[in-house]
C-alpha positions as a printed NumPy array, in Angstrom:
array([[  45.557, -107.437,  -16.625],
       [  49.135, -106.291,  -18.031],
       [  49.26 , -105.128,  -21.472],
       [  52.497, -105.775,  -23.302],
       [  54.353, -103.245,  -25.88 ],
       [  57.141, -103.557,  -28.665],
       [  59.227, -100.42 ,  -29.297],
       [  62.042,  -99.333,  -31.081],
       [  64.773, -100.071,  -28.832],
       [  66.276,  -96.352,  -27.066],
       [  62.769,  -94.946,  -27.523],
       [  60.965,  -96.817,  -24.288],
       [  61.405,  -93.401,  -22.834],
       [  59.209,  -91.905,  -25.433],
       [  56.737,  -94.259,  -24.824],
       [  56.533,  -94.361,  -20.933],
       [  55.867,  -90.677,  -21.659],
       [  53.136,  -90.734,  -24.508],
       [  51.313,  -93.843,  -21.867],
       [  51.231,  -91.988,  -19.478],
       [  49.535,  -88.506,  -21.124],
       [  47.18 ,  -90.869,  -22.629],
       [  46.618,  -93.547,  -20.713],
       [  46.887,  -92.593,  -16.977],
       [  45.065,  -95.967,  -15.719],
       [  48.164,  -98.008,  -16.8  ],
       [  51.569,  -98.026,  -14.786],
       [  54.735,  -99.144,  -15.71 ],
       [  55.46 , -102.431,  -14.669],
       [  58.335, -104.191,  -16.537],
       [  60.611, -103.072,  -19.118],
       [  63.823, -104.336,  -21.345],
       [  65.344, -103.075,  -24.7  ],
       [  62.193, -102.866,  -26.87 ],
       [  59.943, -104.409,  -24.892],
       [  58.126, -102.977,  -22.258],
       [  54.35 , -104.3  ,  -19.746],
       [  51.762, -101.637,  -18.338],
       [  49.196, -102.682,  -15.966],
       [  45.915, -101.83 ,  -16.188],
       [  44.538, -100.01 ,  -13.247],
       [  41.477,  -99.546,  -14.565],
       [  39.936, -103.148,  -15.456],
       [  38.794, -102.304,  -18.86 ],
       [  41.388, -103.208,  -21.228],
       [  40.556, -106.252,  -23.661],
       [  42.262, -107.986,  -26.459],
       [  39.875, -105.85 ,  -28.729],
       [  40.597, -102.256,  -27.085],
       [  42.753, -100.272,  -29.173],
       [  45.356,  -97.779,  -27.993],
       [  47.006,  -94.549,  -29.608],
       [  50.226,  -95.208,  -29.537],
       [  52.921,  -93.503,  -31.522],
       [  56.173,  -94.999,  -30.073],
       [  54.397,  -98.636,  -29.804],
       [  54.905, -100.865,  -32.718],
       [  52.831, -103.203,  -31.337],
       [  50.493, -103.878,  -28.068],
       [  48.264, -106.716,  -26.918],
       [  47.14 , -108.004,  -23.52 ],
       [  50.558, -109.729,  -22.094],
       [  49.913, -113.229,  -21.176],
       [  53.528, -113.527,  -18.892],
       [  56.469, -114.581,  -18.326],
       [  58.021, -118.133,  -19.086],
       [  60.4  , -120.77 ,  -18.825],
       [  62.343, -122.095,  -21.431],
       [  61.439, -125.464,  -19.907],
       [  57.533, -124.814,  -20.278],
       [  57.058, -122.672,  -23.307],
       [  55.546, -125.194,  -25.585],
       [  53.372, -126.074,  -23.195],
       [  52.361, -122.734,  -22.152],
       [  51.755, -122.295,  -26.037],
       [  50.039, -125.211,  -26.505],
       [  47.24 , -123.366,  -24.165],
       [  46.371, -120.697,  -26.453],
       [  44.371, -120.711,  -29.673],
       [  45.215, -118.099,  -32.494],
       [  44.664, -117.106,  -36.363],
       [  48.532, -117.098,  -36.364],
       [  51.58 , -117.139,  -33.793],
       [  54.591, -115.226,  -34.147],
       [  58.125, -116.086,  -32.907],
       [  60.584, -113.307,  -32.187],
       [  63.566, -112.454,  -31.062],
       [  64.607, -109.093,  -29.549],
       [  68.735, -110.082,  -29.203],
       [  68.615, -111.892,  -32.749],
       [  67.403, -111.759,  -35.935],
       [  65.319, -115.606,  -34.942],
       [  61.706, -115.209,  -36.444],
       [  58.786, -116.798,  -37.374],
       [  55.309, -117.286,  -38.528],
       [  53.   , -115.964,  -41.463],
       [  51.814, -112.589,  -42.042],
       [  48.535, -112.058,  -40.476],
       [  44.968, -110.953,  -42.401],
       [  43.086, -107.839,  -40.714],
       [  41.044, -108.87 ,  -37.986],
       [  43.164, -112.486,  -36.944],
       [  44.551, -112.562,  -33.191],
       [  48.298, -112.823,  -33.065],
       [  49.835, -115.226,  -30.465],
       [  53.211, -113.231,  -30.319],
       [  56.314, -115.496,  -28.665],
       [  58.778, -112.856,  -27.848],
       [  62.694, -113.652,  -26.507],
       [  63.416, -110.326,  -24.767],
       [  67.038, -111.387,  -23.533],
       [  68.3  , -114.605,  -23.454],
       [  66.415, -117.48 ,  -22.053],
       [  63.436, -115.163,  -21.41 ],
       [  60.551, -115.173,  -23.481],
       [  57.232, -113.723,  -22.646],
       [  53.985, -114.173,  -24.507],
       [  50.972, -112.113,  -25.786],
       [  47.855, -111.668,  -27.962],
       [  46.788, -108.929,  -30.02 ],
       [  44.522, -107.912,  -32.578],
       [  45.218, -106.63 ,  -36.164],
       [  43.751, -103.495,  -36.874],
       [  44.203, -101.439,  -40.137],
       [  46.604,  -99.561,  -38.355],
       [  48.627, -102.82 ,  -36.951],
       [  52.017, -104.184,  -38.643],
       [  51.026, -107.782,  -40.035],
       [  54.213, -109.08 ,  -40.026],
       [  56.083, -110.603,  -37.376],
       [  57.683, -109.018,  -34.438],
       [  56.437, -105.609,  -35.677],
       [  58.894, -105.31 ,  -38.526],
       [  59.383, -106.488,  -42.28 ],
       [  63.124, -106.644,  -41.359],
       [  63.802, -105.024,  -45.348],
       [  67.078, -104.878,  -46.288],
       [  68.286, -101.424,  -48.184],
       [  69.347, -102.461,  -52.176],
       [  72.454, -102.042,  -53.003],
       [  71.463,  -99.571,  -55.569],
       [  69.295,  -97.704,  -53.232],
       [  70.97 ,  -94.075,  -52.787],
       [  70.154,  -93.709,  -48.992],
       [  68.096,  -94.886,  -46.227],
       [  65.52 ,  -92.821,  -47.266],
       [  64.288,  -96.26 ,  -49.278],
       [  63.572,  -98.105,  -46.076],
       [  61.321,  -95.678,  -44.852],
       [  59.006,  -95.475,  -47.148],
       [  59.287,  -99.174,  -48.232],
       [  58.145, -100.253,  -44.324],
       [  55.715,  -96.834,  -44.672],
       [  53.863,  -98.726,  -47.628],
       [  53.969, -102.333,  -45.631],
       [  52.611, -100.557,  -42.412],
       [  49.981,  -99.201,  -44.115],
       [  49.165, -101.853,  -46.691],
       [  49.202,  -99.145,  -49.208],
       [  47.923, -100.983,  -52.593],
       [  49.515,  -99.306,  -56.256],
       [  46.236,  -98.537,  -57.988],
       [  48.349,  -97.935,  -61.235],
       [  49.632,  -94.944,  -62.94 ],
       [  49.715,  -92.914,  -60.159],
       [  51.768,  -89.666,  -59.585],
       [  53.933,  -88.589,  -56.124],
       [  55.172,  -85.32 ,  -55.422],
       [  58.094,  -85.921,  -53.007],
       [  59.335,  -82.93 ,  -51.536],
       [  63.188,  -83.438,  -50.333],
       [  63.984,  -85.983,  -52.445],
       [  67.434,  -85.847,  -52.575],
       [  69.557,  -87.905,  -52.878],
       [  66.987,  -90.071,  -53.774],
       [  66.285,  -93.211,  -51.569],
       [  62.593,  -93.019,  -51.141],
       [  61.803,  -91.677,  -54.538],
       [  63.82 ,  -94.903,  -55.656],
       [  61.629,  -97.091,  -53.969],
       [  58.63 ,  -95.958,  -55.163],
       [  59.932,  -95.585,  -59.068],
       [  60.679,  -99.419,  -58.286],
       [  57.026,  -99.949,  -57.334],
       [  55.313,  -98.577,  -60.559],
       [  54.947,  -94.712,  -59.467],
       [  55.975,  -91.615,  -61.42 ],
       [  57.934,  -89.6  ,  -58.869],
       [  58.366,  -85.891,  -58.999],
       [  61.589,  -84.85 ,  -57.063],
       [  61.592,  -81.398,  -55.13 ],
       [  65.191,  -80.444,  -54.199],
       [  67.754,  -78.295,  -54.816],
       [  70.455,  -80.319,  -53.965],
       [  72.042,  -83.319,  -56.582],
       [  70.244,  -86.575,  -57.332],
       [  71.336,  -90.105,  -58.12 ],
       [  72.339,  -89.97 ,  -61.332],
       [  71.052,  -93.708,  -62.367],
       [  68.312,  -92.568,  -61.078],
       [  68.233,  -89.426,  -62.867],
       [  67.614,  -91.604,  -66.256],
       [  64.858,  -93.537,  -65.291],
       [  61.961,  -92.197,  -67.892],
       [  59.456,  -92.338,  -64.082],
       [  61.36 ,  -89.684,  -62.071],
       [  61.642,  -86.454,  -63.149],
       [  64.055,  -83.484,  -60.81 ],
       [  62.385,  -80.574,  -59.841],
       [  65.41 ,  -78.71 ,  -58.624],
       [  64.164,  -75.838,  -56.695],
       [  63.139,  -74.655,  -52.881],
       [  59.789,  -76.789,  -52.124],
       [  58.971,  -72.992,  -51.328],
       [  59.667,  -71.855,  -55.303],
       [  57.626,  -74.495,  -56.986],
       [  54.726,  -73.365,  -58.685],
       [  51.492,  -75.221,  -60.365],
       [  52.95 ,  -75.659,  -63.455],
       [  55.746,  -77.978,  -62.083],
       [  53.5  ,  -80.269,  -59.999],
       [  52.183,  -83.45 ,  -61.863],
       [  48.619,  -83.513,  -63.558],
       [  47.301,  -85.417,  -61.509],
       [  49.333,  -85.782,  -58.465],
       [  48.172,  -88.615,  -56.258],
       [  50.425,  -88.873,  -53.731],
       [  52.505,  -86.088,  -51.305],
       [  55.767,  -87.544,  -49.776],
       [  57.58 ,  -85.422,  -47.543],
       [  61.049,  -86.058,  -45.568],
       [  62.637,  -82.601,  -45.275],
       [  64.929,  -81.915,  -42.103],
       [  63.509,  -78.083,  -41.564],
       [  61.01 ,  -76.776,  -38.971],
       [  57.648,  -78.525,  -38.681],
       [  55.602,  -75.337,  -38.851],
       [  57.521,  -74.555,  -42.902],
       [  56.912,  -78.025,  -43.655],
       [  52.934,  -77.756,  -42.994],
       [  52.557,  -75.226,  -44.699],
       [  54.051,  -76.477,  -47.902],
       [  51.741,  -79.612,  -47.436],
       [  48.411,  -77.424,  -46.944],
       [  49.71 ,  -75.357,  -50.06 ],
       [  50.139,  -78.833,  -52.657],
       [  47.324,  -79.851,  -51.272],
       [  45.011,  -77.113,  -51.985],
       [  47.077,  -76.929,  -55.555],
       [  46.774,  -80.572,  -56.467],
       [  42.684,  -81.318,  -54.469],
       [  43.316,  -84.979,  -56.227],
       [  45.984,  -85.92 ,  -53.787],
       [  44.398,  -89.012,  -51.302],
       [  47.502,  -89.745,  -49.726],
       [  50.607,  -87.927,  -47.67 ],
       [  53.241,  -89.489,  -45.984],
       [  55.111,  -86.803,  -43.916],
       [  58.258,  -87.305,  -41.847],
       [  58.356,  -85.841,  -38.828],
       [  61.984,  -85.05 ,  -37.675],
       [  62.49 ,  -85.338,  -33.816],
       [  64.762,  -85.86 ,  -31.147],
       [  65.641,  -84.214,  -27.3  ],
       [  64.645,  -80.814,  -28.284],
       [  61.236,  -82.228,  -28.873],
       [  59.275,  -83.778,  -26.595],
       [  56.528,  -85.872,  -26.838],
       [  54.122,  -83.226,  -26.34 ],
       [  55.016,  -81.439,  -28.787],
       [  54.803,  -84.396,  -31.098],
       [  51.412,  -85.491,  -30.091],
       [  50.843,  -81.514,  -30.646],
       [  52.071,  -81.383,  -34.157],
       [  50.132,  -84.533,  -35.177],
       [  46.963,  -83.32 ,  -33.792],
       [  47.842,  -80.107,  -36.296],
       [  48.298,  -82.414,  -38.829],
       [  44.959,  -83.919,  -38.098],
       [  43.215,  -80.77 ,  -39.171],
       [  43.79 ,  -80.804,  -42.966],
       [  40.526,  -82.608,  -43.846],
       [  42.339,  -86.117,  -43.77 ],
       [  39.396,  -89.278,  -43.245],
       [  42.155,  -91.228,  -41.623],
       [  45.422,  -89.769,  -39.567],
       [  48.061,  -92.397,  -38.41 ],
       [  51.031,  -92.153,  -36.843],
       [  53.902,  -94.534,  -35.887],
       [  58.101,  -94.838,  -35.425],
       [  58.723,  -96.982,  -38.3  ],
       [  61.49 ,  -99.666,  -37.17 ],
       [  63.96 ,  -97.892,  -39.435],
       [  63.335,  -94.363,  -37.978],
       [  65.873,  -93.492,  -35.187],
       [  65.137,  -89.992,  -34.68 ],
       [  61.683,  -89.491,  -36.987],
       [  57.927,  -90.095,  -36.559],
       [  56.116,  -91.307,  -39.832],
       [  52.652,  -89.929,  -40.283],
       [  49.829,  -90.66 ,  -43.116],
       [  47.096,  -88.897,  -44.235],
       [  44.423,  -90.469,  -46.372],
       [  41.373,  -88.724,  -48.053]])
């Protein structure tokens, strides 16, 4: 049994790594730019086992290599709730979005004239969407990258707007993400000192807190604040303890999504460490995932 993986391209490193602290029974076996096979060792991986994976977009039990020539008729041999057609060298793609609990037949072209195939499983913490990734493309109005992130960060999670609901966002500037969400129905709260967009400075649901994260008080955080979004390029341990301190400010938050900045000083040791950390602050549900937009950054959600 070989169990097949879809990664952000220049992070298969990462994930060799995090498989192998976490999953010891599976060796590497084949690898190319964003796609990379494990075999089980151990005999007990299914289609319905689910893996921890932070640097793995996607998994599922790999069902080989084939031809060009034979692929239809390799397909043809497989029954699914949905198939998916890919490309990893082209933006090719196909097939529906998939409902929680359907098996995926996923068609993948890993470099040209290759294609492999595999089956997985949608969990709540699965992408739905094909190849991994909603492929979103950043507005022309947006005011930085920031939008994408939490734009796929809301897809990933199939986060539903439940209406008039408030988000803190600490390091808003210049004010990507907090754009997508004012886009989406929410009242944002910016925290940053530095400048904002100034379009979206006049939209009546954002509002510029322009301090330090560390300087805001009570009286400047929403009443009620639903939502904690933080993207804020300083060390991990300040940014924790800013979370733990809205969060025992505002108890009505259910939901954080915290960027984790990394990169070759930190290895992924010390990221599995931090979100274990993160773990601890009375969350129901911890995930944890490189969006496909994040280069260099490890999304994680908390949900009460």
């Amino acid at each position: 049994m070989f169990i097949y993986t879809v990664v952000n391209i220049g992070s298969e490193k990462s994930l060799k790594e995090e498989v192998a602290l976490k999953y010891p029974e599976l060796s590497f076996a084949y690898s190319r730019p964003g796609y990379i096979t494990f075999k089980d060792n151990s005999g007990k991986f299914n289609i319905d086992s689910k893996l921890n994976l932070v640097f793995a977009r996607a998994y599922g039990i790999s069902l080989g290599r084939v031809k060009p020539e034979n692929l239809e008729e390799e397909v043809s041999k497989y029954k699914a709730d949905v198939t998916h057609r890919f490309s990893l060298i082209s933006d090719e793609k196909s097939g529906e979005t998939a409902n929680l609990g359907d098996t995926i037949l996923d068609i993948i072209e890993v470099k040209e004239g290759e294609f492999w195939l595999g089956m997985r499983k949608v969990y709540p913490e699965s992408w739905r969407v094909v190849g991994a990734n909603p492929n979103l493309q950043l507005p022309e109005a947006a005011p930085s990258r920031a939008y994408l992130k939490i734009a796929e960060a809301l897809i990933w999670t199939n986060y539903e707007y439940r209406g008039e609901e408030s988000v803190l966002e600490l390091g808003s500037a210049p004010g990507g993400a907090s754009y997508a969400m004012v886009e989406r129905g929410f009242k944002v709260y910016g925290v940053d000192n530095a400048l904002m967009d100034e379009d979206l400075l006049k939209n009546p649901n954002f509002k510029h807190i322009k301090e330090p994260m560390q300087k805001v008080q009570d009286a400047d955080v929403p009443r009620p604040c639903h939502l904690l979004v933080s993207d804020v390029n300083v060390l991990p341990s300040l940014i924790l303890s800013q979370l733990k301190r809205f969060m025992s400010i505002r108890p009505g938050i259910h939901t954080v999504f915290y960027t984790l900045k990394i990169g070759d000083k930190i290895s992924v040791k010390e990221v599995l460490k931090h979100i274990d950390t993160f773990k601890t602050f009375g969350f129901n549900e911890v995930r944890a995932t490189q969006l496909p937009s994040n280069k260099s950054e490890i999304m994680l959600y908390g949900k009460k």
